[in-house]
N, C-alpha and C positions, 0 to 999 in steps of 0.2 A: 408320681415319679415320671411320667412318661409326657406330662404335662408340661414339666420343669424341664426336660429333655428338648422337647418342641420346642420351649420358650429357647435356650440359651442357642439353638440348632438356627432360629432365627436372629438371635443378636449376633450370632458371629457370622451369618449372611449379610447381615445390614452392617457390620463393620466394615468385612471384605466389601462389600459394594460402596461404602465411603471411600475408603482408603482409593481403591480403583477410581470412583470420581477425581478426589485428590490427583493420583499420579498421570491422568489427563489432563487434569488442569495444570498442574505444574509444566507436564510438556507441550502443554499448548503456549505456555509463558517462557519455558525456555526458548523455544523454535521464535516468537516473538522476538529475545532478544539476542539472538542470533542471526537474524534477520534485520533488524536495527543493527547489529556491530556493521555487518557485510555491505551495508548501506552508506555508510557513516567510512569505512574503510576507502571504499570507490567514490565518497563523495569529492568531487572540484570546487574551489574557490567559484564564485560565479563573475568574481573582476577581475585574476588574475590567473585561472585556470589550472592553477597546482594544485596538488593533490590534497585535501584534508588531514589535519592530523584527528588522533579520535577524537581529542575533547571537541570538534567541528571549527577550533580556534585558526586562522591561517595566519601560521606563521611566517610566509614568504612577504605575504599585503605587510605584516608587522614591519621584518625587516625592510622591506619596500621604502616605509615611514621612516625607518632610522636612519637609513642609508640619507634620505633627502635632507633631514634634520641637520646631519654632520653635514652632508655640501653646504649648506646653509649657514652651517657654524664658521667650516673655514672659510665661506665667500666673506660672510662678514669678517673676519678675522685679517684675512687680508687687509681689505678694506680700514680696519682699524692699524694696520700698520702702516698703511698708504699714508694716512691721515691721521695719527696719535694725539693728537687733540681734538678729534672730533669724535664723540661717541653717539653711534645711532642707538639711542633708548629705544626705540617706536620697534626698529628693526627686534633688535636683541628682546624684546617683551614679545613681540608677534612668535619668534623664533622657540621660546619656554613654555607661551602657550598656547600651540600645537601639539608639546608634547603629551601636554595632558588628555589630548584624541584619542 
């Protein structure tokens, strides 16, 4: 009886002592990515200097691209009403596949 006593007095020592590993390890992985968010939050674009959104994606460089795309579109555009019989293919191809950047 007192054998069986000792044995289970030590398995629920060595649970408690798992479980305890676990909840350090765990906050050691939380503090981890909490420390990745806070990082990723304050991170900068490193060409355009705005601020990151989280997924680290910059959306501003995007926009940047778009923005240039459209001048590009109306330059041509113009350009094709200036001259309605003249269609720049070479331009208008260059101009579609940039988009795909």
């Amino acid at each position: 009886m007192e054998k069986e006593l000792i044995v289970g007095v030590i398995a629920v020592i060595a649970l408690f002592y798992v479980m305890i590993r676990l909840c350090i390890a765990i906050g050691r992985r939380l503090e981890k990515c909490r420390t990745e968010l806070s990082n990723l939050r304050e991170a900068i674009c490193g060409k355009c200097g705005r601020s990151l959104a989280p997924d680290g994606d910059c959306h501003g460089c995007r926009a940047d691209k778009l923005e240039i795309i459209i001048s590009e579109i109306k330059e041509w555009r113009a350009r094709a009403d200036a001259n309605p019989h003249v269609i720049n293919w070479v331009a208008l191809n260059d101009i579609f596949n940039r988009q795909g950047r």
